[in-house]
PQR file of N, CA, C, O and H, with PARSE charges and radii, in Angstrom:
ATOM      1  N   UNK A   1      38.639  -9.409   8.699 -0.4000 1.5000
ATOM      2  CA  UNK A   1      39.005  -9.641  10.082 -0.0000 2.0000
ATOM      3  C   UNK A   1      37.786  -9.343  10.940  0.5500 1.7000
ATOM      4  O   UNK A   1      37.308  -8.211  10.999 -0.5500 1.4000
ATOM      5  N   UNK A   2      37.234 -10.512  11.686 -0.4000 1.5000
ATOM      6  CA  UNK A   2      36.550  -9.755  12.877 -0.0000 2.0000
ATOM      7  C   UNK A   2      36.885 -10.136  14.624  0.5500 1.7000
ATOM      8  O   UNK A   2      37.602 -10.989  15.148 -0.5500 1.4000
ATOM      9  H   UNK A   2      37.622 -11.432  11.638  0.4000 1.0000
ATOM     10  N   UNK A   3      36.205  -9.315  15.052 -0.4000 1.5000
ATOM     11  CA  UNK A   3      36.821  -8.915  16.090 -0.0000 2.0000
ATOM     12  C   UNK A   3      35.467  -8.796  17.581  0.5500 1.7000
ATOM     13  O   UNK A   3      34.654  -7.878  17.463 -0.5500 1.4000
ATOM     14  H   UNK A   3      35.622  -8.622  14.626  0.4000 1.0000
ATOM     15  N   UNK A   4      35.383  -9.396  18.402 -0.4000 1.5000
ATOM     16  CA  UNK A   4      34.917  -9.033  19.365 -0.0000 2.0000
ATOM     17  C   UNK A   4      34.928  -9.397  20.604  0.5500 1.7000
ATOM     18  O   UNK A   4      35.500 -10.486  20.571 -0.5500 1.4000
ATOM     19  H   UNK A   4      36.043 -10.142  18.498  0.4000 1.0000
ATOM     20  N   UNK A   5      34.617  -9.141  21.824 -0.4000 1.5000
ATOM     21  CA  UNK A   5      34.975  -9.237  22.878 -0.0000 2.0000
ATOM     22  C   UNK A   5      34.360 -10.065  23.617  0.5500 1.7000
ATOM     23  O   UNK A   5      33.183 -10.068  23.258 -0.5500 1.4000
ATOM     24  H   UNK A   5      34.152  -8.256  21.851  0.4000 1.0000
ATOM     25  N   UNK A   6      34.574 -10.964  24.688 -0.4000 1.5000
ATOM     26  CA  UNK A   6      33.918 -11.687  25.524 -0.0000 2.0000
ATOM     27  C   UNK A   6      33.916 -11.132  27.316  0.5500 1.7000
ATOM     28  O   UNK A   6      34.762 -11.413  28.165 -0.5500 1.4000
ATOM     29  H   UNK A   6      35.530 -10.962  24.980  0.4000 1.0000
ATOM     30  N   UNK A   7      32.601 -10.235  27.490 -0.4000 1.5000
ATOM     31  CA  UNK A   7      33.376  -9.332  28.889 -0.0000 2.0000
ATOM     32  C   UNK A   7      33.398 -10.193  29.849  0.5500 1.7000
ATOM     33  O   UNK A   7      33.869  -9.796  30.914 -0.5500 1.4000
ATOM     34  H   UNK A   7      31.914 -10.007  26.800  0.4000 1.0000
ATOM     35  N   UNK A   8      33.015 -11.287  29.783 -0.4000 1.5000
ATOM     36  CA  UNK A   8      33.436 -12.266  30.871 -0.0000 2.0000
ATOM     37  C   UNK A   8      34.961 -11.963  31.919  0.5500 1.7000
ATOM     38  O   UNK A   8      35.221 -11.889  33.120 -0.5500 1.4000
ATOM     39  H   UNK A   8      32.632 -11.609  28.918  0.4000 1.0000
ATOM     40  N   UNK A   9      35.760 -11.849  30.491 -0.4000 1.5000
ATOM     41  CA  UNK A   9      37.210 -11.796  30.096 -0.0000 2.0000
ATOM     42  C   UNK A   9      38.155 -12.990  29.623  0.5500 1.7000
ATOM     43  O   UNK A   9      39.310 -12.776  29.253 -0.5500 1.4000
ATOM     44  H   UNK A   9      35.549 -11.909  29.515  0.4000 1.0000
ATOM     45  N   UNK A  10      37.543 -14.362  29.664 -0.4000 1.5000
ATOM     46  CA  UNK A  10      37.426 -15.480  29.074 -0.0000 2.0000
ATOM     47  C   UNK A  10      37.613 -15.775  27.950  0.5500 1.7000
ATOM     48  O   UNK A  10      36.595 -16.308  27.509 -0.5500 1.4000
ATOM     49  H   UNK A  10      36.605 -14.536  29.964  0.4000 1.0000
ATOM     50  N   UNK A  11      38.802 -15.684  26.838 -0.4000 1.5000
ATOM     51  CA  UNK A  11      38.615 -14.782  25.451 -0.0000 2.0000
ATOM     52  C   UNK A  11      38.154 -16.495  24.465  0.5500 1.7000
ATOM     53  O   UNK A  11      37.834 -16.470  23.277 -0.5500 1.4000
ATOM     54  H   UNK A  11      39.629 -15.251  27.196  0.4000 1.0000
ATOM     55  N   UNK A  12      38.230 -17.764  25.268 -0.4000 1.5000
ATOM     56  CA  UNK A  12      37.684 -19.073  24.870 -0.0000 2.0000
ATOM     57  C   UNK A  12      36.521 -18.524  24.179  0.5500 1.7000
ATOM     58  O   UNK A  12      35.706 -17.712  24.616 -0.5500 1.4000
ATOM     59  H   UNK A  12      38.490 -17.784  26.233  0.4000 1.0000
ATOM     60  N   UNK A  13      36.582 -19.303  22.601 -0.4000 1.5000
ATOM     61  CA  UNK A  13      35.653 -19.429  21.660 -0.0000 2.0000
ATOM     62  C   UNK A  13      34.538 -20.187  22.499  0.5500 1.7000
ATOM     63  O   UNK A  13      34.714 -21.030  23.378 -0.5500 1.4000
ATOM     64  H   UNK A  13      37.244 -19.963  22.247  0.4000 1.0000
ATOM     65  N   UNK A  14      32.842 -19.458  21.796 -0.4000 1.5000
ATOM     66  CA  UNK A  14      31.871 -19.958  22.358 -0.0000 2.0000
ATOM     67  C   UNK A  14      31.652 -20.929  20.753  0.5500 1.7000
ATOM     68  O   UNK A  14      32.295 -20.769  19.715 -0.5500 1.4000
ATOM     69  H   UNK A  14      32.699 -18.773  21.081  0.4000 1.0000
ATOM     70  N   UNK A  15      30.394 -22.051  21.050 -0.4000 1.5000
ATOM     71  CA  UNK A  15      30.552 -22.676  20.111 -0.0000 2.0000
ATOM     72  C   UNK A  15      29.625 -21.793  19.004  0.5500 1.7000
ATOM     73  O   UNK A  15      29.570 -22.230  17.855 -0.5500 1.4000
ATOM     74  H   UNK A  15      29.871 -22.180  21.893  0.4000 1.0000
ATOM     75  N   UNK A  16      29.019 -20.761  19.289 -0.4000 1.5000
ATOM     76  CA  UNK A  16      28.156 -19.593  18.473 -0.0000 2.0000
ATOM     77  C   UNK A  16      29.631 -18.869  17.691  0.5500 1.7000
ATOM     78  O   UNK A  16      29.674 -18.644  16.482 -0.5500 1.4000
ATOM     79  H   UNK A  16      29.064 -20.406  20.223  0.4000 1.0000
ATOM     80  N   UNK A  17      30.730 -18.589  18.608 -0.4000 1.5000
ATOM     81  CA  UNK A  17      31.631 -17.930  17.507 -0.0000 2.0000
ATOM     82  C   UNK A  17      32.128 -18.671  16.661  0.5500 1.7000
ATOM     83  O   UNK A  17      32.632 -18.104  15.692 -0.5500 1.4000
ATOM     84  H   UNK A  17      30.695 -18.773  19.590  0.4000 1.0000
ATOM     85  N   UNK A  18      32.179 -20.425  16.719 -0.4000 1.5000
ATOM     86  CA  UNK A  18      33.004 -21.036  15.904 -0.0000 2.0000
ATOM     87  C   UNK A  18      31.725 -20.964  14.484  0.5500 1.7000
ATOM     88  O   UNK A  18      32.087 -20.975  13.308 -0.5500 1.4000
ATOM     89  H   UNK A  18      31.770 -20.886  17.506  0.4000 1.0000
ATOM     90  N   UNK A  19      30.501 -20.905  14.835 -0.4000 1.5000
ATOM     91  CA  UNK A  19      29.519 -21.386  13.973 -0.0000 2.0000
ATOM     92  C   UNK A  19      29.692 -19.875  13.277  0.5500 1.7000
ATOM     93  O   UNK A  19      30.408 -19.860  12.276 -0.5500 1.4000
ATOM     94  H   UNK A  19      30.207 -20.896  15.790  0.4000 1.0000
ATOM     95  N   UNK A  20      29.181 -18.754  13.651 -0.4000 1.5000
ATOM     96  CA  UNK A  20      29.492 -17.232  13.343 -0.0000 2.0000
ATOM     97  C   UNK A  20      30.282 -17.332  12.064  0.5500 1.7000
ATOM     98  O   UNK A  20      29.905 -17.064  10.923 -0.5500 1.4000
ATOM     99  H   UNK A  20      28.599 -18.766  14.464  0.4000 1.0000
ATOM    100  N   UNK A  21      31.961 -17.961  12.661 -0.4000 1.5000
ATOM    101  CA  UNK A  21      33.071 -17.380  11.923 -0.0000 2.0000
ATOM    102  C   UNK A  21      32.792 -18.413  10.314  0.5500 1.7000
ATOM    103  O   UNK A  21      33.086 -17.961   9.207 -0.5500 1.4000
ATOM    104  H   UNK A  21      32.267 -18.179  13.588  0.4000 1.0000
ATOM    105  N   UNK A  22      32.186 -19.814  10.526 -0.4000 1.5000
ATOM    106  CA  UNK A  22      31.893 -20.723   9.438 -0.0000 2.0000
ATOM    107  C   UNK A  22      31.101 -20.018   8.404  0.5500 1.7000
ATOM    108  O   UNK A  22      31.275 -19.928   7.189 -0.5500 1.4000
ATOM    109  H   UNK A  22      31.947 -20.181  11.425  0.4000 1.0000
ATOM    110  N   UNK A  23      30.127 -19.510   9.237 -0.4000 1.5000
ATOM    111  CA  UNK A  23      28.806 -18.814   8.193 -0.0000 2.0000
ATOM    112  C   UNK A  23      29.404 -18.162   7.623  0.5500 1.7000
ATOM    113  O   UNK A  23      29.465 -18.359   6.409 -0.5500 1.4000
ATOM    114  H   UNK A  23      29.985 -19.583  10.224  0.4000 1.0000
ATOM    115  N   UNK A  24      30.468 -16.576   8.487 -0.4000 1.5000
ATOM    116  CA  UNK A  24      30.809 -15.467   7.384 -0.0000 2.0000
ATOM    117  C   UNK A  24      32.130 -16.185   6.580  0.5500 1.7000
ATOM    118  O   UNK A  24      32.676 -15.533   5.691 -0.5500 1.4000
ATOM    119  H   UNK A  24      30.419 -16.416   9.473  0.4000 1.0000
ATOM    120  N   UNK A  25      32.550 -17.340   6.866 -0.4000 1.5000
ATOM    121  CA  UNK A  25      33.960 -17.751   5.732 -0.0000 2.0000
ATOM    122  C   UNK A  25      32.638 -17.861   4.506  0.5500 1.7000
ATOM    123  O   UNK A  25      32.680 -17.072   3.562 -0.5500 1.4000
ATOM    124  H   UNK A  25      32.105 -17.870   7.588  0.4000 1.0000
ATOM    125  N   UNK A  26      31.528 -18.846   4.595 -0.4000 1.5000
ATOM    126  CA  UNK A  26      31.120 -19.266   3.239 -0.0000 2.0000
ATOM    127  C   UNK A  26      30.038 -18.205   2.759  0.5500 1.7000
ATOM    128  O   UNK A  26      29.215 -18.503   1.893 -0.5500 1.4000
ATOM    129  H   UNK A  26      31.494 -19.487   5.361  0.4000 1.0000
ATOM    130  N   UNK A  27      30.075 -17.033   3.322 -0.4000 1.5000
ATOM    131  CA  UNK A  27      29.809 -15.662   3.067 -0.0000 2.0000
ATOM    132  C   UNK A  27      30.335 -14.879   2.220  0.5500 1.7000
ATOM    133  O   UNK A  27      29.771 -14.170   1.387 -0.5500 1.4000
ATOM    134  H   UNK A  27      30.744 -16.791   4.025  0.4000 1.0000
ATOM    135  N   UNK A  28      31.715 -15.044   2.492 -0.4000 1.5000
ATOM    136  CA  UNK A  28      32.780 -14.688   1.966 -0.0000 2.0000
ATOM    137  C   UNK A  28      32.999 -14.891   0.926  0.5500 1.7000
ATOM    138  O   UNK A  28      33.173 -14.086   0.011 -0.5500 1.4000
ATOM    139  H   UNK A  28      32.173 -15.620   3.169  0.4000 1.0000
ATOM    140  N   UNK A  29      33.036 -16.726   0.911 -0.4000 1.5000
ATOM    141  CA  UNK A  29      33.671 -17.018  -0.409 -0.0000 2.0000
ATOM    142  C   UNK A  29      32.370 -16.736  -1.617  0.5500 1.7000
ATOM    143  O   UNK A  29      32.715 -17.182  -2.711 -0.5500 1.4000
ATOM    144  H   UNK A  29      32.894 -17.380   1.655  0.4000 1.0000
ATOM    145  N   UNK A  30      31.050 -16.131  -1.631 -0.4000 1.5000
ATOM    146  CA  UNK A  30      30.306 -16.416  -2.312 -0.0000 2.0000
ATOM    147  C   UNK A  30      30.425 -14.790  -2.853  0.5500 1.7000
ATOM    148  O   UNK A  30      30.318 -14.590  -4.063 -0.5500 1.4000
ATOM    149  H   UNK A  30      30.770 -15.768  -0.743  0.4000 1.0000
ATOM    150  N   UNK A  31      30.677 -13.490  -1.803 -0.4000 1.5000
ATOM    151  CA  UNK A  31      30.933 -12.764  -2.483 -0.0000 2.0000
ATOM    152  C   UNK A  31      32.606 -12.055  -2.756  0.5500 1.7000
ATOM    153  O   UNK A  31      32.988 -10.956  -3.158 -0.5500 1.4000
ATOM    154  H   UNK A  31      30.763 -13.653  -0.820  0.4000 1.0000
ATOM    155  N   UNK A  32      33.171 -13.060  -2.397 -0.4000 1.5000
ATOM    156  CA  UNK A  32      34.879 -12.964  -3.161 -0.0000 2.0000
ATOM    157  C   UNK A  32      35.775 -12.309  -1.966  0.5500 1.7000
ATOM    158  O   UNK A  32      36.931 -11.950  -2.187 -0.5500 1.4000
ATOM    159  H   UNK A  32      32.861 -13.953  -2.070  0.4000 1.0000
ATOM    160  N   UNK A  33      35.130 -12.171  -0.614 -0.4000 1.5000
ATOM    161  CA  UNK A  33      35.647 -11.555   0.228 -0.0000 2.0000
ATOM    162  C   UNK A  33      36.288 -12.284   1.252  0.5500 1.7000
ATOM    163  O   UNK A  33      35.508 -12.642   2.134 -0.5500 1.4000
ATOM    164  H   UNK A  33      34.191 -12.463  -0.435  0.4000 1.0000
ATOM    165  N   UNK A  34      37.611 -12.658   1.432 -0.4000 1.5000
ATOM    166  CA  UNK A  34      38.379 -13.355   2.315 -0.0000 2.0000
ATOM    167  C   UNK A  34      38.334 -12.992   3.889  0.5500 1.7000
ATOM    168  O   UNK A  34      38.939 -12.058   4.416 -0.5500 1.4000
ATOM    169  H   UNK A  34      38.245 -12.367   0.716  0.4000 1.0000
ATOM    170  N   UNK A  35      37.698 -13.696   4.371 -0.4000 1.5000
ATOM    171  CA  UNK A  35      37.956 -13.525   6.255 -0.0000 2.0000
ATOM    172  C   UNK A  35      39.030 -14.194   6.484  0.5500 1.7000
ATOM    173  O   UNK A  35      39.286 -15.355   6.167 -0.5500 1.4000
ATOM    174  H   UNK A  35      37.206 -14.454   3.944  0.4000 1.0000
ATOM    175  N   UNK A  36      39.908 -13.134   7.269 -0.4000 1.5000
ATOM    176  CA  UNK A  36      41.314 -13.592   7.575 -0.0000 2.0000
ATOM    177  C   UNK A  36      41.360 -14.477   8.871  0.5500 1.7000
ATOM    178  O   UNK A  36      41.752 -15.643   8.922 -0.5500 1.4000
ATOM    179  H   UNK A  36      39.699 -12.191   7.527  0.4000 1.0000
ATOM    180  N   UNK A  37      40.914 -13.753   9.855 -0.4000 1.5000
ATOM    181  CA  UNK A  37      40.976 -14.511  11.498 -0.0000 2.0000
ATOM    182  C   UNK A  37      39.633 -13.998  11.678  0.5500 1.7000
ATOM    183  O   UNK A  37      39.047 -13.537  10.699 -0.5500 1.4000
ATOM    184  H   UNK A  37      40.596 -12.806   9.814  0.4000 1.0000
ATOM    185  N   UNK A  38      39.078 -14.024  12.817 -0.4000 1.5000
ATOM    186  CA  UNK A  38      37.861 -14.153  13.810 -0.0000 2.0000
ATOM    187  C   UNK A  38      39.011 -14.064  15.357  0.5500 1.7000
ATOM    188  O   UNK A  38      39.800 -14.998  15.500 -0.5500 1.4000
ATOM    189  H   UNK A  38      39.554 -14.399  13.612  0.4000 1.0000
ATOM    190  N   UNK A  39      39.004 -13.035  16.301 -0.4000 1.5000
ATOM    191  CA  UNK A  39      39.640 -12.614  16.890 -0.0000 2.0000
ATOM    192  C   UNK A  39      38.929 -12.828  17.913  0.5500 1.7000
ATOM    193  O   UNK A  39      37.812 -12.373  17.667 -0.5500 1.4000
ATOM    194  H   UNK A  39      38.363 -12.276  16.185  0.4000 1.0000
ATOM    195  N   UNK A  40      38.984 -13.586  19.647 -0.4000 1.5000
ATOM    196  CA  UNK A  40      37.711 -13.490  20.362 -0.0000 2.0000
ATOM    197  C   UNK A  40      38.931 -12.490  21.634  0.5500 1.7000
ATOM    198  O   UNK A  40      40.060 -12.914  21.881 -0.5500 1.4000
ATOM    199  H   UNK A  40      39.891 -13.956  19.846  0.4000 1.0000
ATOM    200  N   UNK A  41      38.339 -11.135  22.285 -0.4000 1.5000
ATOM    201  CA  UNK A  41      39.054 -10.634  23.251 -0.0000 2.0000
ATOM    202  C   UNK A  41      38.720 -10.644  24.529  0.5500 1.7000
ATOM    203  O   UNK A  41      37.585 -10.287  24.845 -0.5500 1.4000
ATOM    204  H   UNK A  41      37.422 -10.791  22.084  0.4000 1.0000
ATOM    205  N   UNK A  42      39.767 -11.107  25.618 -0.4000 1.5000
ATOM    206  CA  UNK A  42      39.480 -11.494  27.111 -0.0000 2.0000
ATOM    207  C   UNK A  42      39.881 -10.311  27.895  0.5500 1.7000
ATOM    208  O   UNK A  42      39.615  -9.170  27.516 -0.5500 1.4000
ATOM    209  H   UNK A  42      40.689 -11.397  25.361  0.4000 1.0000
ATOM    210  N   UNK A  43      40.416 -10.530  28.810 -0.4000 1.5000
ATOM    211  CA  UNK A  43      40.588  -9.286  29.472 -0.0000 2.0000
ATOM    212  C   UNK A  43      42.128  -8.997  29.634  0.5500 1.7000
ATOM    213  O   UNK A  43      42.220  -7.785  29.830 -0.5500 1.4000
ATOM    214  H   UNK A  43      40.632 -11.456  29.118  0.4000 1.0000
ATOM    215  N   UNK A  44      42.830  -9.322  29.637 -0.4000 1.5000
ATOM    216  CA  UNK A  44      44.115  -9.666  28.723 -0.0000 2.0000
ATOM    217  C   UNK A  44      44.909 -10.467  27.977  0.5500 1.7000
ATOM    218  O   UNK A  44      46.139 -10.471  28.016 -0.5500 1.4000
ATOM    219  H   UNK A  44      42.754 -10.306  29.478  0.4000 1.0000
ATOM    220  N   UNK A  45      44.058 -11.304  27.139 -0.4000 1.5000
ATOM    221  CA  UNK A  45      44.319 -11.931  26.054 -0.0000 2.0000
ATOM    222  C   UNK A  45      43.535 -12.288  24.965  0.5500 1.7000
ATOM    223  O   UNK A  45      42.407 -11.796  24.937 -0.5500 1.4000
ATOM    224  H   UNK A  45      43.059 -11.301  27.108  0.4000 1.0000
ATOM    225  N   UNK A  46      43.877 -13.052  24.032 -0.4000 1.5000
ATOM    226  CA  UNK A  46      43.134 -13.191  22.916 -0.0000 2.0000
ATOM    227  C   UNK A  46      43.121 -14.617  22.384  0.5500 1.7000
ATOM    228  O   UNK A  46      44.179 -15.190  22.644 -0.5500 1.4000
ATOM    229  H   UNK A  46      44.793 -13.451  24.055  0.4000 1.0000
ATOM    230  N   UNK A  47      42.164 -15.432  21.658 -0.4000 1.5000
ATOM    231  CA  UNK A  47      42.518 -15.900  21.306 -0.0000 2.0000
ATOM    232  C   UNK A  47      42.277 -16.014  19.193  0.5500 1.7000
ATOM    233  O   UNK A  47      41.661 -15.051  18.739 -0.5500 1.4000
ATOM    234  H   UNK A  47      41.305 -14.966  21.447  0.4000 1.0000
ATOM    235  N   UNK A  48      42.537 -16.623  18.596 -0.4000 1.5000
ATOM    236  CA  UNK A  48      42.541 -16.563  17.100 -0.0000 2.0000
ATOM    237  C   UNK A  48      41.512 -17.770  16.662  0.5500 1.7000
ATOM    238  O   UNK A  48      41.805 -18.905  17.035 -0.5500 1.4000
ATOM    239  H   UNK A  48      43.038 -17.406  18.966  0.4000 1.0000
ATOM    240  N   UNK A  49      40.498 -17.600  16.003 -0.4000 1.5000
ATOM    241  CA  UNK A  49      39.734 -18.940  15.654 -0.0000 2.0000
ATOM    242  C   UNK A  49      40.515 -19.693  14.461  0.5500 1.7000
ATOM    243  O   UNK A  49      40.385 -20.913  14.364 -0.5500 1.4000
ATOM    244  H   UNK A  49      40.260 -16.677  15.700  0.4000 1.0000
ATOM    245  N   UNK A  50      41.404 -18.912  13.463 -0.4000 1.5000
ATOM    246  CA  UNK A  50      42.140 -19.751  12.450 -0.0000 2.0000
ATOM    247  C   UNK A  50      43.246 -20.486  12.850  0.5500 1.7000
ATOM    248  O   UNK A  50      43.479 -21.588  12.352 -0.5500 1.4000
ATOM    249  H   UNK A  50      41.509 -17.921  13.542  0.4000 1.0000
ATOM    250  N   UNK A  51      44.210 -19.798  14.018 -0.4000 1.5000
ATOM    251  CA  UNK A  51      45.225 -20.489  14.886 -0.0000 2.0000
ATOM    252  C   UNK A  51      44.467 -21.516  15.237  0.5500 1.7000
ATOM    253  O   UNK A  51      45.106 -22.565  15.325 -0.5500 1.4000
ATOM    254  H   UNK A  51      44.021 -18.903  14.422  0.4000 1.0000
ATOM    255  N   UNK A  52      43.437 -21.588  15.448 -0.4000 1.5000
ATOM    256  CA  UNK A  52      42.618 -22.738  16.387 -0.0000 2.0000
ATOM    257  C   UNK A  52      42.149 -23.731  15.712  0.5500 1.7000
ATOM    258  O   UNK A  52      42.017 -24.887  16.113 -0.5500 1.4000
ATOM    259  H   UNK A  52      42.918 -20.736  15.376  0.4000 1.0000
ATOM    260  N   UNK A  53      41.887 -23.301  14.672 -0.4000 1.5000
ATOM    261  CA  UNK A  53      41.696 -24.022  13.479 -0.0000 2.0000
ATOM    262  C   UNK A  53      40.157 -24.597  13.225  0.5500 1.7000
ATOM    263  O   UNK A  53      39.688 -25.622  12.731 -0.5500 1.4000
ATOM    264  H   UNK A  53      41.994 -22.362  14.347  0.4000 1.0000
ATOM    265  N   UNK A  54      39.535 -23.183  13.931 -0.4000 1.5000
ATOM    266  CA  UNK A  54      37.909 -23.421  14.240 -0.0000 2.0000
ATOM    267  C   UNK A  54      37.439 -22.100  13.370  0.5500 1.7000
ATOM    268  O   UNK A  54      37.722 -20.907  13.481 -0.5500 1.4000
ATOM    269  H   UNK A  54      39.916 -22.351  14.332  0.4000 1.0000
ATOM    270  N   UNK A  55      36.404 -23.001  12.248 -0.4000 1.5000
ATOM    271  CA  UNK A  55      35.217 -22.379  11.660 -0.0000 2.0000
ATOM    272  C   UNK A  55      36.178 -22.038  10.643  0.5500 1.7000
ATOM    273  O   UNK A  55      36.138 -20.808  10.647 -0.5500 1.4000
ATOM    274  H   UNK A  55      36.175 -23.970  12.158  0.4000 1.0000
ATOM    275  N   UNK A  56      36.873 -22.330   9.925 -0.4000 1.5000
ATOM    276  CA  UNK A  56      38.104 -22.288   8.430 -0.0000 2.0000
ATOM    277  C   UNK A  56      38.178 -23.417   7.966  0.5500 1.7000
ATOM    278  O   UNK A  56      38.596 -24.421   8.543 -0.5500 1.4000
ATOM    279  H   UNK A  56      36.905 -23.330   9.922  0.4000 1.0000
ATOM    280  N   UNK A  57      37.640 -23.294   6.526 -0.4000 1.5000
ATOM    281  CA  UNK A  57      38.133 -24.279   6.050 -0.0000 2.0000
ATOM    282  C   UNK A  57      39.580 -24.633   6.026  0.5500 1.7000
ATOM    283  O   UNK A  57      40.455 -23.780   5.874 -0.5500 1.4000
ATOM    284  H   UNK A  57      37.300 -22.478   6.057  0.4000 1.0000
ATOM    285  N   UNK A  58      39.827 -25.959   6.183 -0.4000 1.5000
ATOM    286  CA  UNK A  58      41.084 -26.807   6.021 -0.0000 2.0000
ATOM    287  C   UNK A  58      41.697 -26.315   4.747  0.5500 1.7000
ATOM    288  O   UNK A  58      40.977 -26.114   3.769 -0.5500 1.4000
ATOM    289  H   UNK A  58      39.117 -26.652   6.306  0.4000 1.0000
ATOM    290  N   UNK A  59      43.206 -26.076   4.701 -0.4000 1.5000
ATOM    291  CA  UNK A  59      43.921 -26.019   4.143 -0.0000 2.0000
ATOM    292  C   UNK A  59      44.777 -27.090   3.718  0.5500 1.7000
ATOM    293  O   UNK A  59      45.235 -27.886   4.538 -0.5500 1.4000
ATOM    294  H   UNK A  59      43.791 -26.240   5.496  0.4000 1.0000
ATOM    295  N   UNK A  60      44.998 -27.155   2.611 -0.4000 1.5000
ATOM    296  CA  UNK A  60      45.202 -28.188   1.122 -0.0000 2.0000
ATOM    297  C   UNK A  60      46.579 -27.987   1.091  0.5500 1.7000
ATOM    298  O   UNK A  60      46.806 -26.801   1.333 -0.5500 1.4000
ATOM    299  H   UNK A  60      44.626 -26.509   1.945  0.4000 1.0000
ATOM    300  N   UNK A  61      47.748 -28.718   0.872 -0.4000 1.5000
ATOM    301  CA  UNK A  61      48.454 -28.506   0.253 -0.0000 2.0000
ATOM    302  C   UNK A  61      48.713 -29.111  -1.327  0.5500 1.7000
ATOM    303  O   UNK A  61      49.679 -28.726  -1.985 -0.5500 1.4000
ATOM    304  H   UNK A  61      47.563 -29.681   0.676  0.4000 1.0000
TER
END
C-alpha cells in the first residue's frame, strides 16, 4: 500500500503518481511483492489509483 498526500488538498492523481504507482506494480512483481492501492490524500478526501484503474495492470478474467 502506498500512501501520500497532495497539500494542495486536491487528492486528483498527478500524471507522476499514475507513472510512480506503474513502476512500483512492475517492482513488485519482479520481487514477489504485491502493491495493493496507491492512495493520493486531499484535504478531506481521497482518491484510490486501482479504483481508478490507473498504473495496475488490467485484470483478466
Amino acid at each position: 500500500m502506498v500512501v501520500h498526500n497532495h497539500p494542495s488538498g486536491d487528492p486528483t492523481p498527478s500524471s507522476a503518481d499514475v507513472t510512480l504507482t506503474a513502476e512500483l506494480n512492475r517492482a513488485g512483481q519482479i520481487l514477489g511483492i504485491d502493491v495493493i492501492d496507491h492512495l493520493v490524500v486531499g484535504q478531506s478526501r481521497f482518491r484510490s489509483l486501482r479504483r481508478l484503474g490507473l498504473g495496475f495492470p488490467v485484470m483478466r478474467e
